[in-house]
FIDO-465822 format. One line per field, with one value per residue (C-alpha): residue number from 1; x, y, z; residue in three letters. Coordinates in pm, whole numbers, plus 50000, padded with zeros to 5 digits. Example, Ala and Ser with C-alpha at 12.3 -4.5 7.8 and 13.67 -1.06 7.14 Angstrom:
REM residues 2
n <- (1  2)
xx <- (51230  51367)
yy <- (49550  49894)
zz <- (50780  50714)
res <- (ala  ser)
***
This chain:
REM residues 255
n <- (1  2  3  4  5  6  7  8  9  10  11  12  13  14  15  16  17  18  19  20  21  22  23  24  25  26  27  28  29  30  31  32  33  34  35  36  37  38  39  40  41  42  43  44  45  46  47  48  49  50  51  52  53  54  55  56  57  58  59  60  61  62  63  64  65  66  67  68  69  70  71  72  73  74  75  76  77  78  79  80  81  82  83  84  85  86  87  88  89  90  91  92  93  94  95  96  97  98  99  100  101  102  103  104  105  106  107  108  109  110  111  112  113  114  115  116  117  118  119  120  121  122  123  124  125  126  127  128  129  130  131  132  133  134  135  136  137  138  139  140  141  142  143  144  145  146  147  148  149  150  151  152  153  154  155  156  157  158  159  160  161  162  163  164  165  166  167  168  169  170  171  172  173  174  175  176  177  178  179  180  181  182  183  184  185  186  187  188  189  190  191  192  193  194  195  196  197  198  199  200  201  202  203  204  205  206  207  208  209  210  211  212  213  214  215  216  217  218  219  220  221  222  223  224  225  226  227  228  229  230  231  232  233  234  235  236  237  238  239  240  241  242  243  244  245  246  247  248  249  250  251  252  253  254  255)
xx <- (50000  50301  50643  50915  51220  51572  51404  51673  51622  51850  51769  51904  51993  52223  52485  52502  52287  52159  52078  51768  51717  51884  51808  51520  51362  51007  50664  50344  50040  49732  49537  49889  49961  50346  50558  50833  51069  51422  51593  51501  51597  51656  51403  51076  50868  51040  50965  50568  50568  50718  50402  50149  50302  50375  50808  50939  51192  51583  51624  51391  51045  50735  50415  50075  49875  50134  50104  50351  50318  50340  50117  49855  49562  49200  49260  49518  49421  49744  49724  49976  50095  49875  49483  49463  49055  48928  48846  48522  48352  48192  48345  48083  48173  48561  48495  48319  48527  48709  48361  48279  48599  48512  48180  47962  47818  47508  47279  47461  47786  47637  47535  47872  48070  47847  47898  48258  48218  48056  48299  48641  48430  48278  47919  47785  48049  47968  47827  48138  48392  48760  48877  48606  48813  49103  49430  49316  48982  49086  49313  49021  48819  49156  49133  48770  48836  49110  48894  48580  48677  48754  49086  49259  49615  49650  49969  49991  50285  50357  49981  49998  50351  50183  49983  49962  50072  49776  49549  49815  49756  49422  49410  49670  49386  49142  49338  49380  49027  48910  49245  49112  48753  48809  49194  49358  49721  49888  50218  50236  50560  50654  50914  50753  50855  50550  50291  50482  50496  50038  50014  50173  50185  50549  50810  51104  51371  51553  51943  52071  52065  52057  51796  51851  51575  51823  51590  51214  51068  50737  50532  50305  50137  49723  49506  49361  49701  49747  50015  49814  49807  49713  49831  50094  50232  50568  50539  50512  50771  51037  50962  51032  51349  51457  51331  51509  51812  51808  51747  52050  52288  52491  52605  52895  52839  52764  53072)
yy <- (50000  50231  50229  50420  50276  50441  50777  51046  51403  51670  52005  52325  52590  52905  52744  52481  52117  51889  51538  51436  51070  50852  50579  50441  50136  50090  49975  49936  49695  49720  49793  49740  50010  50055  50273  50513  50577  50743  50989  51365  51503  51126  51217  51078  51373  51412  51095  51114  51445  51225  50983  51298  51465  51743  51727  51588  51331  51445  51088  50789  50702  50747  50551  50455  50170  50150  50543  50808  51028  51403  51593  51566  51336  51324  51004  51040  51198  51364  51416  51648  51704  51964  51960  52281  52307  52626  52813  52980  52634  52383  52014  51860  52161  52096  51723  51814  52041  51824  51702  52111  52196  51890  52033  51775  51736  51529  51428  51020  51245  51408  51096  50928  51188  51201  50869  50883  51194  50923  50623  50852  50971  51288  51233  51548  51772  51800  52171  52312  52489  52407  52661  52438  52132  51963  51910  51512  51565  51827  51576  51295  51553  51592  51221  51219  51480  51278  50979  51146  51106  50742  50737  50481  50600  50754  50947  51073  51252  51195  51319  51269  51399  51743  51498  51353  51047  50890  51075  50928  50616  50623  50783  50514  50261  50429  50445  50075  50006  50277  50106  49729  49837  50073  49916  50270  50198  50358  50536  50638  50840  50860  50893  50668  50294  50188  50391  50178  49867  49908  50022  49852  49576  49643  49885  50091  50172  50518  50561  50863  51192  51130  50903  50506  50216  50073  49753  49679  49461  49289  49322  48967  49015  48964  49255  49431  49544  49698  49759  49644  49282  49020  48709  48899  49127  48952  48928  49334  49388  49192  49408  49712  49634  49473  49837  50045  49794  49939  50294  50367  50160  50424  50338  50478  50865  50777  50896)
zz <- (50000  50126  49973  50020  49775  49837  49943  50127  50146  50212  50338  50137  50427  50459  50645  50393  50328  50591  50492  50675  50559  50388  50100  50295  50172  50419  50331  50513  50400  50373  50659  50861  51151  51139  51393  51321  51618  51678  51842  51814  51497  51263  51026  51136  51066  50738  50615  50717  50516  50229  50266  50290  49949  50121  50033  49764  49788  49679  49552  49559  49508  49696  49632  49760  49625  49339  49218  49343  49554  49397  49637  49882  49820  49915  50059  50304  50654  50840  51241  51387  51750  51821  51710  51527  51574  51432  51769  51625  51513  51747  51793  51539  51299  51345  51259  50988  50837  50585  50388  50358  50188  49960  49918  50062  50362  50415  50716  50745  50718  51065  51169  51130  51283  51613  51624  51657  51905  52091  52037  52188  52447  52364  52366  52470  52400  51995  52041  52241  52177  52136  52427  52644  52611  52783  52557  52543  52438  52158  52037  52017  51811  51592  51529  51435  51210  51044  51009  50878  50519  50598  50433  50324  50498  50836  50919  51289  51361  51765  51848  52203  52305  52425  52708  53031  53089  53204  52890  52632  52726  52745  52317  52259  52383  52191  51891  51875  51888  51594  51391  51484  51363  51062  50901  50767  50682  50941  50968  51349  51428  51797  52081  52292  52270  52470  52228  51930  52127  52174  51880  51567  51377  51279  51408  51250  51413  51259  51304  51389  51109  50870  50906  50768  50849  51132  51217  51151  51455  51447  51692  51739  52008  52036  52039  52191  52427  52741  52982  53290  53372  53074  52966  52713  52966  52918  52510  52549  52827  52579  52290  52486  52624  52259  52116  52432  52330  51954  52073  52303  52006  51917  51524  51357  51197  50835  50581)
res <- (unk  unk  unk  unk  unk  unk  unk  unk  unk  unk  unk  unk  unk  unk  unk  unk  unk  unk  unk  unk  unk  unk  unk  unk  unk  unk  unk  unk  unk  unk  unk  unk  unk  unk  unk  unk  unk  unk  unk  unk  unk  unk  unk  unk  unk  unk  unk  unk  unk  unk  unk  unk  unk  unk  unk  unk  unk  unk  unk  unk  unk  unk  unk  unk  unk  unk  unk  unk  unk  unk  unk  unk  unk  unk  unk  unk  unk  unk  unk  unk  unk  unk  unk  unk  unk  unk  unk  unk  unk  unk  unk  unk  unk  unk  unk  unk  unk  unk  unk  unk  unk  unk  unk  unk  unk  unk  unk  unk  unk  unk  unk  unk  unk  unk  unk  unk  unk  unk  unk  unk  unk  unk  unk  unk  unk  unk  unk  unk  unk  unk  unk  unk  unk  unk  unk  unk  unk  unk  unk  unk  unk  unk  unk  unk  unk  unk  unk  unk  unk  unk  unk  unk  unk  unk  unk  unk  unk  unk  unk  unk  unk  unk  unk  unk  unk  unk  unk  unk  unk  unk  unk  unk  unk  unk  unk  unk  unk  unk  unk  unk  unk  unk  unk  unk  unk  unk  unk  unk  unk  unk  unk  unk  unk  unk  unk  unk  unk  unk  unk  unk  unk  unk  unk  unk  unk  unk  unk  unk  unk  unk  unk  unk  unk  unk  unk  unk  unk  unk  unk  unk  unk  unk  unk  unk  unk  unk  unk  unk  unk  unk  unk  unk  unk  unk  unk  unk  unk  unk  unk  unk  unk  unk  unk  unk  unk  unk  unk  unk  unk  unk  unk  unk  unk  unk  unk)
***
């Protein structure tokens, strides 16, 4: 569904060219959720701008569901680290806001995005305002709003790092279950080993700048996941310490 095939980008700047990623060769199935972590600064949110045609590759290729990528597309929903709700429209307005600019919104449409109001917890909160929300529960509207067009690729760009503890978990839990139920392709970028470790089907590991696919670790554990006691408590506390393991390897600076 996803491929990236020997895809690096450098950055033109005043002081001279910094090389972001490096021939990356990554993929992502159908309907797979796959996580992108690394230290500050490898790359990750480069790359996910890659997927979203929003930067052009400096070599490589680019391409979802065979065709590449040369600019946004209709079907791909983006989620950044901070909600960016349009202060002046309600919560079922903000959700909503993706089928107006397409020029269509119908009553099911209303429908449908109540009901996912409802799903991440929200149900009677679709007539407030942004400013009348916790930082959580603007970020669950954030996600609705990303999924109202039911795209066929999600890219989420560490959308809980601005939260509580406690409140990321909780969207990471929620997360699962709208991913388990409606099967976007998912490219989830994060710093948080335990997010990836809930989360994905698969997870890459990103060397230091410029970025290089370092190791891609499956995840195989049953879902739904938690980090509370269950029978796979072990299976996840194994993948986290192999991930932690990768994380603090410190490779040789590329030549």
């Amino acid at each position: 569904m996803i491929e990236l095939a020997g895809v690096s980008r450098t950055f033109r700047t005043r002081s001279g060219d910094v090389e972001a990623l490096r021939a990356i060769d990554l993929s992502a199935a159908p309907g797979e959720f796959l996580a992108v972590i690394g230290r500050s600064g490898c790359g990750k949110s480069t790359l996910l701008r890659l997927v979203a045609g929003l930067l052009r590759p400096s070599a490589g290729r680019v391409a979802i569901g065979g065709a590449p990528v040369t600019g946004p597309r209709p079907d791909v929903a983006l989620m950044f680290q901070r909600p960016a709700l349009l202060p002046w429209r309600s919560v079922l307005a903000n959700v909503l806001l993706p089928l107006e600019i397409r020029g269509r919104v119908r009553e099911p449409d209303r429908d449908r995005a109540r009901a996912q109001l409802d799903a991440v917890g929200l149900a009677g909160f679709h007539r407030r305002l942004p400013h009348e929300l916790s930082g959580g529960m603007q970020q669950r509207v954030a996600l609705c709003r990303a999924l109202i067009q039911r795209p066929s690729v999600l890219l989420m760009d560490e959308p809980f790092s601005a939260l509580d503890a406690l409140t990321r978990e909780e969207l990471a839990g929620q997360l699962q279950e709208v991913h388990m139920e409606l099967r976007p392709t998912t490219i989830f970028v994060t710093h948080s080993i335990q997010e990836a470790v809930l989360l994905a089907d698969r997870v890459a590991v990103l060397s230091n700048r410029p970025g290089r696919v370092q190791r891609v670790i499956t995840v195989d554990i049953p879902r739904p996941r938690s980090f509370g006691h269950n029978a796979h408590l072990t299976d996840v506390a194994a993948h986290v310490a192999e991930l932690t393991d990768l994380l603090h390897t410190h490779e040789p600076s590329p030549v």
